[in-house]
C-alpha positions as CSV (number, residue, x, y, z in Angstrom):
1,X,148.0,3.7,43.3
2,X,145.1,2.0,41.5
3,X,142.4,4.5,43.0
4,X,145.1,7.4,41.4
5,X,144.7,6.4,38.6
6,X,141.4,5.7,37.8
7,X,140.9,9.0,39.6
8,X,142.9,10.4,37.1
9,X,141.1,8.7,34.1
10,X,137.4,10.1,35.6
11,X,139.7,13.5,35.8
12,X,140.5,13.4,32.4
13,X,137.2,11.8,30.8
14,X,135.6,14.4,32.7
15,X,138.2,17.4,31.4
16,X,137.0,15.8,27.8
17,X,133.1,16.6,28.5
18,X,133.4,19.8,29.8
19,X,135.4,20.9,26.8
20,X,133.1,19.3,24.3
21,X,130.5,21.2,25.6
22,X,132.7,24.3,26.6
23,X,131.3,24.1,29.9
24,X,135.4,24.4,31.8
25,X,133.3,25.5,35.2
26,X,131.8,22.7,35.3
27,X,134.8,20.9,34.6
28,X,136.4,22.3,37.6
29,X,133.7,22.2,40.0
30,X,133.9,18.0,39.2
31,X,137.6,18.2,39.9
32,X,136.9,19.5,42.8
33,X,134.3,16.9,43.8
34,X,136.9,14.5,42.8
35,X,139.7,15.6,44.8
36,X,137.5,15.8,47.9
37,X,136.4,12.1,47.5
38,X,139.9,11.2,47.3
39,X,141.0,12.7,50.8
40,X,138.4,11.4,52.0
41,X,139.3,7.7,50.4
42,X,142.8,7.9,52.0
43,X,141.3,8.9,55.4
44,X,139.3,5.7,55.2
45,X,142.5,3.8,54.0
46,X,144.3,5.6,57.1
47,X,141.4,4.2,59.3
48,X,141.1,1.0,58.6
49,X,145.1,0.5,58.6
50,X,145.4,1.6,62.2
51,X,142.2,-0.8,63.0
52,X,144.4,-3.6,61.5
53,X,147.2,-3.0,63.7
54,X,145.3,-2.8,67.0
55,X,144.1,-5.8,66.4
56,X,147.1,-7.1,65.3
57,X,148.9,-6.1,68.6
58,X,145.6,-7.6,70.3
59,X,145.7,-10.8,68.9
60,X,150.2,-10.7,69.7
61,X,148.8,-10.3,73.1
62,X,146.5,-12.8,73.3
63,X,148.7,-15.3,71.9
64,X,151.9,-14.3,74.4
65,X,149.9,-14.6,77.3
66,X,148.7,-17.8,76.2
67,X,151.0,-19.8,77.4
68,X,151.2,-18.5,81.1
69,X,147.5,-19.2,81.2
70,X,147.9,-22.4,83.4
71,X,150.1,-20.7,85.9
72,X,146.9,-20.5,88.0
73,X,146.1,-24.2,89.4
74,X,142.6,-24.6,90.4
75,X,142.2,-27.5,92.5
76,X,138.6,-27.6,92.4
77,X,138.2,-26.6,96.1
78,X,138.6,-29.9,97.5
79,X,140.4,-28.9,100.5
80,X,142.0,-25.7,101.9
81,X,145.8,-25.8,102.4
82,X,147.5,-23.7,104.3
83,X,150.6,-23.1,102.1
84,X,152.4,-24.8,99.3
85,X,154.0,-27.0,101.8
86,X,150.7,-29.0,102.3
87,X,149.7,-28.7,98.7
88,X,153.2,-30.4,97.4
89,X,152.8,-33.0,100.0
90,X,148.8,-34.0,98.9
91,X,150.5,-34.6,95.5
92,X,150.6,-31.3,93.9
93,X,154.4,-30.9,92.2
94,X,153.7,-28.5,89.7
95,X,155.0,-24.6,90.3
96,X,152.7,-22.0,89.7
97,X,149.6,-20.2,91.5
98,X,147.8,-22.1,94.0
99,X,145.3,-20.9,96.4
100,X,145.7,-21.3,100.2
101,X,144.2,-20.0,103.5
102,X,146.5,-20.0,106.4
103,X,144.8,-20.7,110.0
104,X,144.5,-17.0,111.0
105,X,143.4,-15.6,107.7
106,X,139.8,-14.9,107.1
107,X,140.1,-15.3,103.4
108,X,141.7,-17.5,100.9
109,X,144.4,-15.6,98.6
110,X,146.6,-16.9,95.6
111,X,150.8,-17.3,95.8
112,X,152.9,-18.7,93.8
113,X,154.2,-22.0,94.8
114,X,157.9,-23.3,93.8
115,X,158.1,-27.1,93.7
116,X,162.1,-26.6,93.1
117,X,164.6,-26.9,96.1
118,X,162.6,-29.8,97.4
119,X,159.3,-27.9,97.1
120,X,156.7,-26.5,98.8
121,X,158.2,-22.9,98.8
122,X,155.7,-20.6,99.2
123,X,156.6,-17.2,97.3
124,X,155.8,-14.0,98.4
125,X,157.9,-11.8,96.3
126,X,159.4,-11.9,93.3
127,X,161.6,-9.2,91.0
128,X,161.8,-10.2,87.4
129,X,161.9,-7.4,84.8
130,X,161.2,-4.2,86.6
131,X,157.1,-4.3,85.2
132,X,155.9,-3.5,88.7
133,X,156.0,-0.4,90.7
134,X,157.6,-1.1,94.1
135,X,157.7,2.3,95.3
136,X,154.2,2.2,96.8
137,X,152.4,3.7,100.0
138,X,151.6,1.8,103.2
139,X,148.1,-0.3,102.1
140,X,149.5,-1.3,99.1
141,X,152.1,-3.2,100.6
142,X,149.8,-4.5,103.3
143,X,147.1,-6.3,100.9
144,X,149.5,-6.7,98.4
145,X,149.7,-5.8,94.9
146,X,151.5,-7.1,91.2
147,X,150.6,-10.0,88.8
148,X,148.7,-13.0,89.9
149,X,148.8,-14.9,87.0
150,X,152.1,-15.2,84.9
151,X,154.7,-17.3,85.9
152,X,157.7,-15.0,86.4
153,X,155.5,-11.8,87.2
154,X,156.5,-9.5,89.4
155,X,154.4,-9.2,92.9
156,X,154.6,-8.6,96.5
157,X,152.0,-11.1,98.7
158,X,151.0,-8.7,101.4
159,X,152.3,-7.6,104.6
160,X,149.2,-9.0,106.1
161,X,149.1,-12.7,104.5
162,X,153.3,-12.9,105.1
163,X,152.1,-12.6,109.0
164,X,149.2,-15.5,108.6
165,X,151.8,-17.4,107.0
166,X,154.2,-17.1,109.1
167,X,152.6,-17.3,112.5
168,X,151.9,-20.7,112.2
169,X,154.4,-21.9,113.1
170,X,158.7,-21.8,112.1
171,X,159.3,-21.0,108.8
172,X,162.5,-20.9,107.0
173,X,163.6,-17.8,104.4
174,X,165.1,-18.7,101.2
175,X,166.0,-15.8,98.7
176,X,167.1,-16.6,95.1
177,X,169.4,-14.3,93.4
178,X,170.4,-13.4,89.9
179,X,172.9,-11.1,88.1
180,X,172.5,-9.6,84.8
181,X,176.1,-11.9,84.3
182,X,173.9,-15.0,85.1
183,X,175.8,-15.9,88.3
184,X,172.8,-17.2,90.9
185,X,173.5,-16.9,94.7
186,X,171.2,-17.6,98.0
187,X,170.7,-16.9,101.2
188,X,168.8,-18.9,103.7
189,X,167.4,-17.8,107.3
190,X,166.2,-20.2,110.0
191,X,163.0,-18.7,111.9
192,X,161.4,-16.2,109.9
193,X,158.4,-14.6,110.9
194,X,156.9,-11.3,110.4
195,X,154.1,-9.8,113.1
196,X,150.9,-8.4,112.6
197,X,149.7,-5.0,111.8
198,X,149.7,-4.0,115.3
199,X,153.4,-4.2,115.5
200,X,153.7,-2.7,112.2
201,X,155.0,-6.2,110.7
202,X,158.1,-6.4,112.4
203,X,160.3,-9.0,110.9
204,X,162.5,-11.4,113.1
205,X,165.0,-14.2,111.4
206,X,167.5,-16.7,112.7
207,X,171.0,-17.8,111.6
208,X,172.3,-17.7,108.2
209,X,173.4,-20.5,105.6
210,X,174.1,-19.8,102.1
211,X,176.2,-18.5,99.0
212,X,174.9,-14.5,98.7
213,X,176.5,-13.6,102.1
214,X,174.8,-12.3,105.0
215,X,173.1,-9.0,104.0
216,X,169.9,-9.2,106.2
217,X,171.5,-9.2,109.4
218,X,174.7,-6.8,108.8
219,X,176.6,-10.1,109.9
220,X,179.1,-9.3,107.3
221,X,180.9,-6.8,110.0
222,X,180.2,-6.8,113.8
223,X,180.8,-3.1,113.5
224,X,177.9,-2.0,111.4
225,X,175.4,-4.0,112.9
226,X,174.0,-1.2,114.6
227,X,172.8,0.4,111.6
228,X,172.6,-2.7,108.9
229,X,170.7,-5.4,110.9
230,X,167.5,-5.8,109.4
231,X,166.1,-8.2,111.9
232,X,163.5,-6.4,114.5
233,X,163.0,-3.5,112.2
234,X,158.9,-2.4,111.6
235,X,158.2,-2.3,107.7
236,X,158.3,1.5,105.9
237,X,156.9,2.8,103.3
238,X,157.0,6.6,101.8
239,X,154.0,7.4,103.9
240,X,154.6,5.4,107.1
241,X,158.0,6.3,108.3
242,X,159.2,3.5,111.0
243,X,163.0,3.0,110.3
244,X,165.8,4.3,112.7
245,X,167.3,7.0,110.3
246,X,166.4,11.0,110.8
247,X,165.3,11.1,107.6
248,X,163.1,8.6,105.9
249,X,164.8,5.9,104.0
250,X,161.6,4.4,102.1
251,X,161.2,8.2,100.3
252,X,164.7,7.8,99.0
253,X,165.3,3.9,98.2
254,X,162.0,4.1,96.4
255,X,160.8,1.3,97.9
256,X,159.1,-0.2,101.2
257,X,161.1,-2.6,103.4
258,X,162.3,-3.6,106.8
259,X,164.9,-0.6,106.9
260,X,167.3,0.3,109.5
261,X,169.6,3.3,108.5
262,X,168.8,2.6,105.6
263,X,170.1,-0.6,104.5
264,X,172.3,-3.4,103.8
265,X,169.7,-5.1,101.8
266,X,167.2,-4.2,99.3
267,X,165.2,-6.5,97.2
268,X,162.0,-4.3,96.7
269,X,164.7,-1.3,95.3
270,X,164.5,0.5,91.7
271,X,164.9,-2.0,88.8
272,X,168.3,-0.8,87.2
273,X,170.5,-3.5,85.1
274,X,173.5,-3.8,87.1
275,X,175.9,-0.8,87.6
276,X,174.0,2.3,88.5
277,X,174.6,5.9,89.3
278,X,171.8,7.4,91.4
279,X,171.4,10.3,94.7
280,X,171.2,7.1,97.1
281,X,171.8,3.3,96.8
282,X,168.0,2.4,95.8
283,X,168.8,-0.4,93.7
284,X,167.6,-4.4,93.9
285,X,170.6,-4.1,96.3
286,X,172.2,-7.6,98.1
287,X,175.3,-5.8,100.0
288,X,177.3,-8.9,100.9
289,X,177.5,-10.0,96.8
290,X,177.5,-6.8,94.7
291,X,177.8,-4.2,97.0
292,X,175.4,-1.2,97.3
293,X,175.4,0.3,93.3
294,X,174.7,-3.0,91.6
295,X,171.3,-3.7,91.0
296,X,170.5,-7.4,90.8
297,X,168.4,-9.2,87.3
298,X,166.1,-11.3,90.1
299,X,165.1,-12.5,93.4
300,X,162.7,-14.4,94.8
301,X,162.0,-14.4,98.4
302,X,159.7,-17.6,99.5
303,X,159.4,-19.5,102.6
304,X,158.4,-22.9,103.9
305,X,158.0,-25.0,107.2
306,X,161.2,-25.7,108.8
307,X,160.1,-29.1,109.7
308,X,159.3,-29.8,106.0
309,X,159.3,-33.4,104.9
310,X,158.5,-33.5,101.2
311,X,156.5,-36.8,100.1
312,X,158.0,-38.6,97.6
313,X,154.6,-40.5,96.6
């Protein structure tokens, strides 16, 4: 409003001159002049403005993320572990990102270790907010893929580092879930082991204990087994078809999983809140608690040796 004015003032000082000296052409060619310089003032104003608020949002960034920084634990390379069993039991009792190399793997990766329930869960996936893309092809869901670094990020481990981890020895499956009401259930599988690329990473699990009912086996009816048993079923994804059903049920859960025909469990399914309407039932789907068109808040799916004994020291 300042610059307006003073505008105005040159506009009219200058009006002044050109009638003194009856000169109007010149008078208008200056308020031209003027005018243009004025544009040209806001689209500087306009600039700078939207410079402000990108760094604004930078720096609201910045400072978010801040506190999710120390989810990654570097232990300083001391000693490999070979999951978050071993590093809970050599003293380590804080969750978060810890790097480990089990016996088979050539390389070293990071996972998330929960130090709840006992501890030494080693997570390999988690659902949280819906930030990550589940519906991905056949590689992406063999490395693995998501975020490495915040606490409660979303992330899938990797077909291929769930088989090192696994195939060392008996591992026990703990999955964590959540309603949007709040309500938290689990379900808990003795043996689980998935196998190498070879066999497509077939998954295998044991009995059930726990609170969400048994969706990964179909043991919630002897009669559907046949189509809702999970357990011996190669992984799918859109582009590499291995389920039981004519048609292919990762293209139309929109997600990659251990599928049958097609499923009575889901945890890599579309991120909906709750209820849903949709062509098929490919939702964060837990059959034996919700049913088929309730998408669940979150899940985490970690495992850890059966023959755990957590040290107390």
């Amino acid at each position: 409003m300042k610059i307006l004015i003073m505008i105005d003032f040159v506009l009219a000082a200058s009006l002044m001159d050109a009638m003194d000296s009856s000169d109007l052409q010149n008078c208008f060619q200056e308020q031209i002049r003027l005018q243009g310089q004025v544009r040209l003032l806001e689209h500087r104003v306009k600039q700078q403005q939207l410079k402000i608020i990108r760094l604004l949002e930078k720096k609201e960034i910045q400072y978010s993320d801040r506190g999710d920084e120390n989810s990654v634990i570097d232990l300083g390379g001391k000693r490999q572990y070979s999951d978050c069993a071993e590093i809970y039991n050599d003293g380590h009792k804080q969750s978060g990102f810890y790097k480990m190399k089990p016996t088979e793997s050539p390389t070293d990766f990071l996972a998330f270790c929960d130090m709840s329930e006992g501890g030494g869960w080693t997570v390999f996936q988690r659902r949280s907010d819906g930030s990550q893309n589940f519906d991905r092809v056949w590689t992406d869901y063999e490395e693995g893929f998501g975020n490495f670094v915040l606490t409660n990020g979303e992330y899938w481990l990797g077909n291929k580092n769930l088989h090192y981890l696994t195939n060392q020895g008996n591992y026990t499956l703990r999955i964590d879930l959540t309603d949007f009401e709040g309500e938290r259930r689990f379900a808990q599988y003795a043996r689980f082991r998935v196998a190498g690329e070879e066999h497509s990473y077939e998954m295998s699990c044991g009995e059930y204990s726990g609170t969400a009912g048994d969706s990964l086996t179909g043991g919630f009816h002897p009669e559907v087994k046949w189509w809702a048993d999970h357990r011996g079923m190669k992984f799918s994804t859109r582009d590499r078809d291995n389920d039981n059903y004519e048609g292919n049920c990762a293209e139309e859960e929109k997600a990659g999983w251990w599928f049958n025909r097609c499923h009575s469990a889901n945890l890599n399914g579309l991120y909906y809140k709750g209820p849903y309407t949709a062509k098929t039932d490919n939702g964060i789907v837990w059959y034996t608690w919700h049913g088929w068109w309730y998408s669940l808040k979150s899940v985490v799916m970690k495992v850890r040796p059966a023959d755990f004994e957590p040290n107390i020291v």
